[in-house]
Backbone as numpy.savetxt, mean C-alpha at the origin, in Angstrom:
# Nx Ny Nz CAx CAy CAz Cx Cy Cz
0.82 -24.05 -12.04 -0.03 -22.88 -12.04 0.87 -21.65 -12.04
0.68 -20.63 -12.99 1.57 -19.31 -12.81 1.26 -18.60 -12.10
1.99 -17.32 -11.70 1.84 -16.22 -10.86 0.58 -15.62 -12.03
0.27 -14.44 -10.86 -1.02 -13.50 -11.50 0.38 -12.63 -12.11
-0.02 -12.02 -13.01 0.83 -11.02 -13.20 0.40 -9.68 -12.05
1.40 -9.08 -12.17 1.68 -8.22 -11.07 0.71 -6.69 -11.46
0.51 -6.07 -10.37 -0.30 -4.99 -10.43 0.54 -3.58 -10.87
-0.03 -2.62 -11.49 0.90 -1.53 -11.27 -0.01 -0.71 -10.49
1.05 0.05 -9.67 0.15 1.96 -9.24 0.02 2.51 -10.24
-1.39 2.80 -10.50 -1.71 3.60 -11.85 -2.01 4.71 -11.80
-2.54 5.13 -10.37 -3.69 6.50 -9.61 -2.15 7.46 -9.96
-2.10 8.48 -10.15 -1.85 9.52 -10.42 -1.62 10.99 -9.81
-2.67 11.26 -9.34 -3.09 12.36 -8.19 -2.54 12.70 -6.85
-1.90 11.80 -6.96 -0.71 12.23 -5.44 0.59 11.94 -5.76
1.60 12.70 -5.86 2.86 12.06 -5.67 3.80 11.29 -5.47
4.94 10.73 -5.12 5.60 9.57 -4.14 5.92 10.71 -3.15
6.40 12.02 -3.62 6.88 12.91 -2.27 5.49 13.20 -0.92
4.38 13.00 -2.01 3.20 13.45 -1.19 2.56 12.26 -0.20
2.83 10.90 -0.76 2.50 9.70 0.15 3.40 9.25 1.11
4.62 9.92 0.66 5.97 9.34 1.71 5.31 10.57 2.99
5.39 11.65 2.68 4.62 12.75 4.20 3.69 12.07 4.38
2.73 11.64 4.20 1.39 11.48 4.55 1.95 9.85 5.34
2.37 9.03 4.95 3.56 8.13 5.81 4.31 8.63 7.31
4.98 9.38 6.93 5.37 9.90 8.02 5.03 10.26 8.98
3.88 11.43 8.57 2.87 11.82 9.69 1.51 10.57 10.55
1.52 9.40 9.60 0.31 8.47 10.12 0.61 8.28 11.46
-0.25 7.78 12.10 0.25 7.33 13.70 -0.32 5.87 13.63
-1.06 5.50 12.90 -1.80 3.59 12.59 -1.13 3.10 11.57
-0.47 2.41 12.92 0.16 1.19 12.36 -0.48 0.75 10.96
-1.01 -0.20 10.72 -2.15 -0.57 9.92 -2.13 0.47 8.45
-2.55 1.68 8.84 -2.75 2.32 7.93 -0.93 2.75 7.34
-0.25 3.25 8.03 1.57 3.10 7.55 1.19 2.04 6.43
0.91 0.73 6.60 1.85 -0.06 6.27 1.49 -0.15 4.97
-0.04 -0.26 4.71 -0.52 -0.01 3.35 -0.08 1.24 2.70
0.23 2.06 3.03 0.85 3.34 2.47 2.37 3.26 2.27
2.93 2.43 2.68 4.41 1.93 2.41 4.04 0.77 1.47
3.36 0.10 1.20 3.51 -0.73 0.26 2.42 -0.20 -0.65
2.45 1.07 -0.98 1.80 1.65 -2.49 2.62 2.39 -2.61
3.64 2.62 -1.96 4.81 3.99 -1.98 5.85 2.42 -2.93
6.34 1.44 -2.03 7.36 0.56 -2.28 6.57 0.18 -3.73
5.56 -0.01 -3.77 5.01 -0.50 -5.55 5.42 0.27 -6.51
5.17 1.67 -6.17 5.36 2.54 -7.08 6.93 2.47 -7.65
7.96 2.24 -6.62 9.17 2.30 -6.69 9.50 0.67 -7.35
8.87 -0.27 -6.75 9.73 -1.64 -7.53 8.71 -2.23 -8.58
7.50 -1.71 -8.54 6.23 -2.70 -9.42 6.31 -3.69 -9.23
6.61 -4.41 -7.88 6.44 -6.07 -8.08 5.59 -6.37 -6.83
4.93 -6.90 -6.79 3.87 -7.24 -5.71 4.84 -8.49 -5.11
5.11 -9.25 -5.53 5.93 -10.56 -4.60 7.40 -9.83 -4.31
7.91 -8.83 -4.81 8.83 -8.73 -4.12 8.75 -7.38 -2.85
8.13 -6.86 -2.81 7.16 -5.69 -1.96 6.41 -6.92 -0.65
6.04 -7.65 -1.14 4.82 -8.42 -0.33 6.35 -9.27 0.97
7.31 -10.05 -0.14 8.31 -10.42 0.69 8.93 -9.26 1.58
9.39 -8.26 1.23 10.37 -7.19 1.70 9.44 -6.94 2.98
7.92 -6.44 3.12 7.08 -6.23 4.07 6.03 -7.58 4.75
6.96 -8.51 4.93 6.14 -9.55 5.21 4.76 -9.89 5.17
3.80 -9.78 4.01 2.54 -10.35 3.75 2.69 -10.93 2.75
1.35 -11.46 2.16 1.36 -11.85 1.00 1.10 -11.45 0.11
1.74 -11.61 -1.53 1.21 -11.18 -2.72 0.03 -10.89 -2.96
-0.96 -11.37 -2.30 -2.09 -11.01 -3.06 -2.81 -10.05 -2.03
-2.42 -10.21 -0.93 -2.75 -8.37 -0.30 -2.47 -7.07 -0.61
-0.58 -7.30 -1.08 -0.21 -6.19 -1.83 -1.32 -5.74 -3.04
-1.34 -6.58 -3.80 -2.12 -6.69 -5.23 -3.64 -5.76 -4.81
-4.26 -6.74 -3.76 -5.76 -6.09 -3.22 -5.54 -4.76 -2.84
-4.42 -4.18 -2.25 -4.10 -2.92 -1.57 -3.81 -1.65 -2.98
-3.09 -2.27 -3.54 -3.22 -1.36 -4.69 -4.06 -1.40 -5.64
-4.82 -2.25 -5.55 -6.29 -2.31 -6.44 -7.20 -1.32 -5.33
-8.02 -1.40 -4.91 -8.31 -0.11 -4.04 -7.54 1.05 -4.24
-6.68 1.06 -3.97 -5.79 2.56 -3.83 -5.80 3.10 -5.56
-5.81 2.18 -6.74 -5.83 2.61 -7.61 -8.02 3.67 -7.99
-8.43 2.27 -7.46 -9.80 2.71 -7.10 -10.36 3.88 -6.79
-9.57 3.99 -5.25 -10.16 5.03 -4.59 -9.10 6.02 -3.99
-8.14 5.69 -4.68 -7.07 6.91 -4.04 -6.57 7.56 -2.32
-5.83 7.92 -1.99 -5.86 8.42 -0.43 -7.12 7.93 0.34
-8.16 7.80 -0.09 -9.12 8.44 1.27 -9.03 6.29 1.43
-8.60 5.52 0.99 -8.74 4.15 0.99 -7.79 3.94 2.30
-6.78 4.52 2.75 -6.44 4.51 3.41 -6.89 5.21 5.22
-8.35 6.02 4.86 -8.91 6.34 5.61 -9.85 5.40 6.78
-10.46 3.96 5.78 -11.17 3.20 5.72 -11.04 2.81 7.10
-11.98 2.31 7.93 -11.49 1.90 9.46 -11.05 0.36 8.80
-10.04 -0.23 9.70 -9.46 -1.81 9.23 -9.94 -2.52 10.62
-9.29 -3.60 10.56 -9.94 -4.42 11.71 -9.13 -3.99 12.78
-9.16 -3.80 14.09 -8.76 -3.48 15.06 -7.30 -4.24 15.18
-6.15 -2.82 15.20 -5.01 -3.79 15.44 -4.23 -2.65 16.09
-2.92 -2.68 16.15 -2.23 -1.61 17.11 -1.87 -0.38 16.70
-1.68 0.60 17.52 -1.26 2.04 16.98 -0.27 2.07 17.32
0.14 2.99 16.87 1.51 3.41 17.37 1.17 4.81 18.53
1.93 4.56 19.72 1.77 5.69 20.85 2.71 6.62 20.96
């Protein structure tokens, strides 16, 4: 069975300089991490090697930037399932 082929960041409307701040400033965990791995996509286009580098799996990366291509920034607004912040 082959790999899916890989996703690209296609959305447009924000920067890499503008998602790396918006990174910086997050305080949820959770929400960072999806915003580092649409920042790291943009930079390597590979979902399995992004998915390895940030320990999940390929096909979350893939789901994460399908949304984000979707719905842009505010996808990262979305409440997620309850997990830790950063204090």
């Amino acid at each position: 069975m082959s790999r899916p082929a890989s996703i690209l960041v296609t959305r447009k409307d924000v920067t890499l300089q503008e998602l790396k701040k918006l990174y910086k400033k997050t305080r949820d965990l959770a929400k960072g991490l999806k915003i580092l791995a649409i920042i790291d996509m943009i930079i390597y286009e590979n979902a399995e090697e992004v998915a390895q580098f940030l320990q999940l799996e390929a096909d979350t990366v893939r789901r994460w930037v399908q949304e984000y291509n979707a719905e842009g920034v505010t996808v990262f607004e979305k409440k997620s399932a309850s997990g830790p912040t950063a204090n």
